[in-house]
N, C-alpha and C positions, 0 to 999 in steps of 0.2 A: 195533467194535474192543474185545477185553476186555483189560481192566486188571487186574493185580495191584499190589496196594502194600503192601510190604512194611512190616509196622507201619502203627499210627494215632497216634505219637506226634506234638511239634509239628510238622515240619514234613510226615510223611505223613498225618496226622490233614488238615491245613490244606488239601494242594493234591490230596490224594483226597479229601477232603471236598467240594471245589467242584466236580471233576470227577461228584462223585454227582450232586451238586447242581444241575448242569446236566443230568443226564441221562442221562452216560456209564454204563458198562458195568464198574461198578468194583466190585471183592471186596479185602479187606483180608486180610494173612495176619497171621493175631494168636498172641498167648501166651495160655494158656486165663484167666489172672486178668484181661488186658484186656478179650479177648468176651467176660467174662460181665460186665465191668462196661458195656461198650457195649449189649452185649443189655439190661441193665439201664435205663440212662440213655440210649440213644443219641449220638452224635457230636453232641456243640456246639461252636461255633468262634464264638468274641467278638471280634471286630475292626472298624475304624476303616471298614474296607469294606464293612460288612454282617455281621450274624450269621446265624446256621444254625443249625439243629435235627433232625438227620437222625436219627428213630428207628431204631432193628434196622438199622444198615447191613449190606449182605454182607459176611462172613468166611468162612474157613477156616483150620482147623489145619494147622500143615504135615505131617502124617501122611495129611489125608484130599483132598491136592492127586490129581483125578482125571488130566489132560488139562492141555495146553501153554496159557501166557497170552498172550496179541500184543504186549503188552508188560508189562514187570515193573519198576515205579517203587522204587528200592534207595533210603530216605532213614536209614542206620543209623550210629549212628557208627562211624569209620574202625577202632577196637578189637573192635567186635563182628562185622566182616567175614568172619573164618573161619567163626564160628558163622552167621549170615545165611544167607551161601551155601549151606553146606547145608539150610537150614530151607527154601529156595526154588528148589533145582533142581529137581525135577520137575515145577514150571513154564516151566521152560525146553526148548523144542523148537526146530527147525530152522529154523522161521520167527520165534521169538520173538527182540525187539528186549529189550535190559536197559538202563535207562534211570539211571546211580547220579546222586544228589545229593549225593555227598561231597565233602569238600573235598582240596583238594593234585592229585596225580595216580599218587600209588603205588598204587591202587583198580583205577586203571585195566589193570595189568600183571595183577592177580590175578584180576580180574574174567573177561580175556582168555586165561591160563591155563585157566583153570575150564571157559569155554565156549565158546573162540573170538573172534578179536578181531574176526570179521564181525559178530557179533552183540551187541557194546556199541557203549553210543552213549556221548557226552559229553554233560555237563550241571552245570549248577549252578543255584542258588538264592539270590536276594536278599530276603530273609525276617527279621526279629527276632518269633521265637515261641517258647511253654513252654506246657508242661501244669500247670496247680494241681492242689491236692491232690484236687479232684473228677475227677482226668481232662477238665477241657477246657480246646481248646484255646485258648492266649489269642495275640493279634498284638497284638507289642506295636510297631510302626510303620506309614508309611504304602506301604512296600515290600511286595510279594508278585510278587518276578518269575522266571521259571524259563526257563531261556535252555538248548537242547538240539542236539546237530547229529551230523552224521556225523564220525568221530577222522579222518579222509581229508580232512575238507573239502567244500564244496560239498553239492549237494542229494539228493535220494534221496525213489524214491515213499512209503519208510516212514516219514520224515520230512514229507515233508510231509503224509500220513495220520495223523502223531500231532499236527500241527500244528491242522489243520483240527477234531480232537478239543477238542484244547484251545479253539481260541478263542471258545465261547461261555461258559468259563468264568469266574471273579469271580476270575481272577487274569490278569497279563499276561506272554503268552508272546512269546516269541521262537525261531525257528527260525535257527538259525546257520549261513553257510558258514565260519567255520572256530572251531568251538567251541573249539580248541586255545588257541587265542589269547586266548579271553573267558577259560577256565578259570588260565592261567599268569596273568592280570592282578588276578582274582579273588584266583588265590593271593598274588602279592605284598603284596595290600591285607590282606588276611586274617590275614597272619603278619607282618605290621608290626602291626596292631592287637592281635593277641594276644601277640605278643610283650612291645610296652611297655607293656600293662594289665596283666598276668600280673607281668610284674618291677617295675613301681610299686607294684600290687595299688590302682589306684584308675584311676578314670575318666579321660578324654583333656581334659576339663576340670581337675580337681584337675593332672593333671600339671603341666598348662600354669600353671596356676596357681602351682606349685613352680618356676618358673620355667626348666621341664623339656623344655618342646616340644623342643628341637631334636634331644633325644634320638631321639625320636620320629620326627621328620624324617630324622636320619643312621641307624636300622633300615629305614625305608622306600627308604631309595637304596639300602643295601646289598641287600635283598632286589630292587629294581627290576634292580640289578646281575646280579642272577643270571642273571634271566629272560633279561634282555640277552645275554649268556653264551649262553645255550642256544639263542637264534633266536627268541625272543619277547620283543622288546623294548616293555613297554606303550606304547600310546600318548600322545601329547600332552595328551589328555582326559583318560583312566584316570591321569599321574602327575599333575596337576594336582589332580581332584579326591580323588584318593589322600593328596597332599599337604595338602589343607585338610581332610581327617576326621581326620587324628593329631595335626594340632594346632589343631585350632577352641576356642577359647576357650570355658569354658562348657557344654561340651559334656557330656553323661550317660554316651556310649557307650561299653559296657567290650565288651570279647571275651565269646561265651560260654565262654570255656575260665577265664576268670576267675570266673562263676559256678561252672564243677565245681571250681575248688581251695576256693570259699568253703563248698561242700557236702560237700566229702573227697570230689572222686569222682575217677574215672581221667581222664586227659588225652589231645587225640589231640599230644601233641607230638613224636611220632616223626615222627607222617604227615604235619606240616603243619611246622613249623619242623624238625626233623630232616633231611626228607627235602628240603628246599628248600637245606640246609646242603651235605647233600651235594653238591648240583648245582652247588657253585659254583667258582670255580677252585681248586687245591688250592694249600695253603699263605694265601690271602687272610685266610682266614675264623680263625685263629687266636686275635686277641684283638680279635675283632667284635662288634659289638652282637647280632648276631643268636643267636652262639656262648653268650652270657654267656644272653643269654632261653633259649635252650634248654637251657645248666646249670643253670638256676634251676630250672626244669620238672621236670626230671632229678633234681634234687636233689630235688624234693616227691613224686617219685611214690616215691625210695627210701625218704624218710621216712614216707610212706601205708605201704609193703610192709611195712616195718620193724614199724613202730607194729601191723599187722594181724598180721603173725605173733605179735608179744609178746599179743593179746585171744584167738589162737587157742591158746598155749601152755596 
């Protein structure tokens, strides 16, 4: 089975890395400043689970893509999608499986516009990873899991073929029958944590410590709310432990969307708290917690635009 993966940043650097690493049949589609620094250095990945050192891994530029992938691992952020896609459709053929790692589920419609919704899958990633200034990657917990299924439900020979791929890997996977469900519960968690780190602008401990949590807690019900709303009401498990990561006490964990506001970078807050906002009953979400986190967002990306046309004037 050959693999494409789109980019070697942290999290396709991480889990095409281990698929090399194991043996798989994997090519990376790179930007020419990244091959030449991999060509250089090779793929390193430092983590809690073993490190790696894969010199000269396979690449290609997206110009010199010959022939179809059997599967194409998408881990891009949600902003750089229009661009992606086409850097990686003439890997995609008839039989080719697209396999995206993004968050939310607005990915999913564009993804399926572009090439068919027979040929996306669903997936996500339970991962805390970044690239340092060397290019490599770092995991920075003891999480590495990638959980993937058919948008239908239930099983499929090509699933269980990219499953079997995967499991000699140094990551753990999961093949889902109804990845729908894992990815909507994902979401909820996701956009409550980035929500109230994002408008605290500090950690799920300091909050708590402000005497803040429940804020945290009442963003999590509303976003559980939505799901609910749509036919994806998380589970017993999923709102419990959802519930004890936004307000554990002590806690370090910020959203990465609060690391791009710390670096001035773009946000996906259209695609994950936006588009979650959308989903919910009309009229509820007016003066919501969730509302106020995604004005906030809103308001820093106008002030990034703002501020970059005035250095570009």
């Amino acid at each position: 089975m050959r693999f494409l993966v789109v980019g070697a940043g942290a999290l396709g650097g991480y889990f095409g890395g281990r698929l090399l690493q194991a043996g798989q049949d994997v090519t990376f589609l790179l930007r020419p400043r990244r091959a030449a620094q991999l060509a250089a250095n090779g793929l390193c990945i430092k983590s809690p689970a073993g490190n790696a050192h894969l010199p000269s891994p396979p690449h290609v530029l997206s110009d010199d893509i010959a022939e179809p992938f059997d599967v194409v691992i998408v881990a891009c952020k949600a902003y750089d999608l229009a661009h992606t896609i086409d850097s990686f459709a003439a890997a995609v053929g008839p039989n080719t499986a697209v396999l995206p790692l993004l968050n939310g589920l607005q990915h999913l419609d564009v993804l399926s516009e572009r090439f068919g919704r027979e040929r996306v899958l669903g997936g996500l990633c339970l991962i805390s990873a970044a690239l340092d200034e060397a290019g490599n990657v770092l995991h920075l917990n003891d999480m590495h899991g990638l959980t993937f299924g058919e948008l239908g439900g239930g099983r499929s020979a090509r699933v269980d073929a990219i499953a079997a791929a995967f499991d000699p890997a140094n990551f753990t996977s999961t093949a889902s029958d109804n990845i729908m469900q894992a990815m909507w519960e994902k979401w909820v968690f996701i956009s409550s944590m980035a929500g109230i780190t994002t408008l605290m602008r500090s950690s799920i401990g300091d909050i708590d410590s402000a005497g803040a949590a429940d804020l945290g807690l009442a963003l999590f019900e509303e976003c559980r709310a939505i799901a609910a709303h749509n036919g994806f009401a998380p589970s017993a498990a999923a709102v419990e432990r959802g519930r004890a990561m936004v307000s554990a006490a002590g806690s370090p964990i910020t959203a990465s969307m609060l690391k791009d506001i710390e670096r001035g970078a773009p946000t996906e807050a259209d695609h994950i708290l936006g588009d979650l906002l959308g989903r919910g009953v009309p009229g509820e979400s007016d003066r919501s917690m969730l509302r106020i986190a995604y004005a906030h967002l809103k308001t820093y990306e106008a002030r990034r635009s703002r501020e970059e046309a005035a250095r570009q004037a």
